[in-house]
N, C-alpha and C positions, 0 to 999 in steps of 0.2 A: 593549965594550958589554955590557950585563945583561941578562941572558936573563929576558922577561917572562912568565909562562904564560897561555895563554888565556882564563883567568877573570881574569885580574889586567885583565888588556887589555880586556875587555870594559866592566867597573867603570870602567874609567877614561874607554874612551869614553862611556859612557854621562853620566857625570857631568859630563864634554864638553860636549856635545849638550845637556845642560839649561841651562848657563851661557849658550848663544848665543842664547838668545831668540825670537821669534819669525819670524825670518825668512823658512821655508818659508811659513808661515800669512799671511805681509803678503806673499809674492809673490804667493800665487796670488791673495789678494782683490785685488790690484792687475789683472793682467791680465783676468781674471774682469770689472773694472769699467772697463778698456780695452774690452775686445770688445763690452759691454755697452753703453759711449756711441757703438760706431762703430754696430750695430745696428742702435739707436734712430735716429742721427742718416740713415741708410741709409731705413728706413723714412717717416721723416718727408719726405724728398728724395724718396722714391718718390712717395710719394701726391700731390708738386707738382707732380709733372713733366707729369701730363695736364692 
């Protein structure tokens, strides 16, 4: 195996990480808008219950 140096490594992750896309960013607005309808829908339930 070829010994990589730590800058080499790093370039390479990094260049990585830009090809994959958005993923971090569409999970969190995903659950972000999970929590967000159970919330709402929690409130709305609340205020029928009296």
């Amino acid at each position: 195996m070829e010994h990589i140096s730590p800058a080499d490594a790093l370039t390479l992750a990094a260049h990585a990480a830009d090809k994959q896309g958005p993923g971090n960013l569409l999970r969190i607005v995903l659950i972000v808008m999970v929590v967000g309808c159970v919330m709402v829908g929690w409130l709305l339930l609340r205020g029928y219950r009296k």
